[in-house]
N, C-alpha and C positions, 0 to 999 in steps of 0.2 A: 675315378668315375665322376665325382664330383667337379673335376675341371673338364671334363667331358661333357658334361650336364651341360656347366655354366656356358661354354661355346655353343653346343646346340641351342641353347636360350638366346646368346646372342645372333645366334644366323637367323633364329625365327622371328625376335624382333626387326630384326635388318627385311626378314620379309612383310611381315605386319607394314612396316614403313612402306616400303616398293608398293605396297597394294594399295594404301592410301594417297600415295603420291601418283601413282600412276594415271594420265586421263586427266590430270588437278591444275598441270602446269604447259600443258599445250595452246599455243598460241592460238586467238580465236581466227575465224577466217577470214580469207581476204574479202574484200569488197565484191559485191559481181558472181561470187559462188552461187550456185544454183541449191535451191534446201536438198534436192535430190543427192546431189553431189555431199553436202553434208550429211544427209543420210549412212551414206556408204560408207565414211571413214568410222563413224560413230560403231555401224556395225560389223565394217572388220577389226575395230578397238577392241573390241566388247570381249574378243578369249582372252587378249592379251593380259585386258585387266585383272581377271577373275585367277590368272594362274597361279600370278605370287599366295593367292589364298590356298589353293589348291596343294602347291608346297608346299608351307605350310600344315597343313590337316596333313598330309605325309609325313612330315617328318616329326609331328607329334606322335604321330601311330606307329610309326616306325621304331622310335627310338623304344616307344611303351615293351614294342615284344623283345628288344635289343636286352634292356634293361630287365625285364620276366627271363628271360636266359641265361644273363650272366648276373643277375644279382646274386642270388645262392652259392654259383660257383667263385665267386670275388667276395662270398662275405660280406656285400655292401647293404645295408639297409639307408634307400632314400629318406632325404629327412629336408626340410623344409624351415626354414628359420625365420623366426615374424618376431626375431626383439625382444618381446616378453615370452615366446614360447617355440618350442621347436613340436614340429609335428612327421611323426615317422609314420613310413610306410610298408609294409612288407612285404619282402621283392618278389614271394612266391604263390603271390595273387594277381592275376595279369588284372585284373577290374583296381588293386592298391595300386598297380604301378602305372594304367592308364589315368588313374587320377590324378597320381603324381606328378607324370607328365605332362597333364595339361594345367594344372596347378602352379608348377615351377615357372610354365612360362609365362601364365599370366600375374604371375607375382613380380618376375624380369618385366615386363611390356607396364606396368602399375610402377614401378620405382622407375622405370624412365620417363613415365609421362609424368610423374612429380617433378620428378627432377625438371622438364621442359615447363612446368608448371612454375616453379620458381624462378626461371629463368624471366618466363614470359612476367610476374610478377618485378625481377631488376631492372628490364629493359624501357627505356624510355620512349617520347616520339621521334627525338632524333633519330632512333636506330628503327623506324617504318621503315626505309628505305635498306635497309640492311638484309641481304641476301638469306642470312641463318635467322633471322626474326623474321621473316617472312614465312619461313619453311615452318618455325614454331608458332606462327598463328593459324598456317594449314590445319595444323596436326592438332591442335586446339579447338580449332573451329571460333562459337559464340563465346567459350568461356575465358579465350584471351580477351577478351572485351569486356568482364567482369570489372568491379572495383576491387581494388587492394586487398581491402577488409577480406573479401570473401573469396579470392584467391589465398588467403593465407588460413580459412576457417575450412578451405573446402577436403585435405585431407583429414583430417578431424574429425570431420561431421560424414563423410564420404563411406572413408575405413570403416568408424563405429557402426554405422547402418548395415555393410557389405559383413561385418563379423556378427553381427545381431543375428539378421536373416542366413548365413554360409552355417552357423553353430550346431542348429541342428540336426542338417547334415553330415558335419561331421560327429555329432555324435550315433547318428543310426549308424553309420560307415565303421563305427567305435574306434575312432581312431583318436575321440578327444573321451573324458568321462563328463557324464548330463552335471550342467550348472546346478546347486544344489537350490536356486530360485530365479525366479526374473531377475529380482533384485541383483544377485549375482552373475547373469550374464550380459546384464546392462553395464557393470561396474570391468567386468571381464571387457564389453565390446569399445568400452570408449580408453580404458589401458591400453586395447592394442590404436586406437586412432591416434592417443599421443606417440605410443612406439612409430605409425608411421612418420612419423618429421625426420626419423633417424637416417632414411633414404637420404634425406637433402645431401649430409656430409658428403657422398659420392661424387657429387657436383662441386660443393663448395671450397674444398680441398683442393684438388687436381686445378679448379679455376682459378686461387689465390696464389698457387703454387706459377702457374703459366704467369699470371700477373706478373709475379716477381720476378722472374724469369727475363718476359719480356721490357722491365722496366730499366735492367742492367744489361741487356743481351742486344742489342740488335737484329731483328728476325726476320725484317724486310718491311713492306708497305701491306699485305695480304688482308683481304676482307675478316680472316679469322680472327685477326688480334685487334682489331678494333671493336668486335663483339665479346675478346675476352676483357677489353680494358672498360668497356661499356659496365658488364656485369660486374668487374670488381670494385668497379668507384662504384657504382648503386650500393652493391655490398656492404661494403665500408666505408659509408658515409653516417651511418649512427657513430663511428669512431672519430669522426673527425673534430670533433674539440679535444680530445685527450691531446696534449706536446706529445706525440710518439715521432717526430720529427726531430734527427738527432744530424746536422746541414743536410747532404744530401741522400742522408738514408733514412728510410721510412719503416718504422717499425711497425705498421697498423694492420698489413697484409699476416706478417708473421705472427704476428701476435693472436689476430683472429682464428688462425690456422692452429694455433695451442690450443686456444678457445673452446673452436668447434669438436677438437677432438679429446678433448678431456670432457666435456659434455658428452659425446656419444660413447666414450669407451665406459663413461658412468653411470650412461642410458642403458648401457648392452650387459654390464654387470648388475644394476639394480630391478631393473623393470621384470626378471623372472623370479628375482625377491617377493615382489611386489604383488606379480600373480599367484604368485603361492598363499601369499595371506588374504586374500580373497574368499568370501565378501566381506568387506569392511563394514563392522554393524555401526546402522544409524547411531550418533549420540542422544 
């Protein structure tokens, strides 16, 4: 059920996207059209736009009473993983499991737009003309235009606020138990903003893994790998005075790739340490 979940997450962000992109990248009109005439296309557009949303809101409702049916009968209790903490739900309340499901996906739709986040963060101005950075300043909007700094502070300060204010929700819903102070769910909401960095690895992995890949491999001329080779040299250019250049092999890709994932797997093992000793008294 759980890779069942994680698909139907993926089809909804695939649709999230379609309804953002839709209407975003149609060519403007010709010279000489009459506004009437543009009138018209605007508003035979207008269902087409709204549908992928419309699917969407389906298939979140849908899967909710899917899931209320066969939870019980599969023994499965939904449960939701945020890094420092897991949060369950259970299956024999159709209000737990419409939560859940709309919960899962906008947890899926939040770790891709970091993920796009950091992306838009490695990319430089040579890559404006670049098809896939185009598509990620769409979907960005104003905040691909952001400086550095605050692309790289805005998980952080984002998550913290979004778990601040979500908190006591979920504790009316008693699916968390009430912070035993402010103090304590302040200290709780900015634990889980540093847990969110943990998303990036998805990205970072898979993209240093393709680097390498393509740096040995031949793979063609394709607009793709030039947005992969884009992100991995921004990547791994804090590396670049270390000799990990050993003639024609480059240890910096791999190396990073250990990096990152002994950092997360010691993110994913400590940080529900971490919330357990929570609140940390002032000294």
């Amino acid at each position: 059920m759980d890779f069942v979940n994680l698909i139907l997450n993926l089809a909804g962000v695939l649709l999230w996207f379609h309804w953002r992109t839709v209407g975003r990248m149609r060519t403007a009109p010709a010279p000489g059209v009459s506004l009437l005439a543009t009138l018209k296309r605007a508003e035979a557009a207008a269902p087409a736009r709204g549908s992928p949303l419309f699917g969407l809101a389906a298939l979140l409702l849908i899967r909710a009473f899917v899931y209320w049916h066969l939870g019980l009968a599969m023994n499965w209790t939904p449960t939701i993983e945020l890094g420092a903490i897991a949060l369950p739900f259970r299956s024999d309340f159709f209000d737990r499991v419409l939560i859940f499901s709309l919960a899962s996906f906008f947890l899926a739709l939040g770790i891709v737009y970091l993920c796009l986040l950091l992306a838009s963060t490695l990319a430089n101005r040579d890559a404006e003309k670049d098809p896939f950075f185009k598509w990620i300043q769409m979907q960005l909007g104003w905040i691909d235009r952001w400086p550095l700094t605050a692309k790289l502070l805005l998980p952080l300060i984002s998550v913290t606020a979004l778990w601040y204010f979500l908190n006591p929700v979920l504790v009316m819903a008693d699916i968390l138990p009430r912070p035993l102070s402010s103090t304590h769910l302040w200290q709780q909401a900015l634990l889980m903003g540093i847990a969110s960095y943990l998303a990036w690895r998805i990205l970072i992995i898979p993209l240093l893994l393709l680097y390498v890949i393509n740096n040995y491999v031949y793979l063609g001329n394709h607009p793709f790998w030039n947005s992969v080779n884009i992100l991995a040299t921004n990547l791994l250019r804090p590396l670049a005075w270390l000799p990990l250049r050993l003639g024609k092999l480059d240890l910096a890709a791999p190396l990073l790739i250990v990096l990152i994932f002994v950092a997360a797997e010691a993110g994913k093992a400590n940080l529900p340490w971490v919330y357990q000793q929570l609140p940390i008294p002032r000294p």
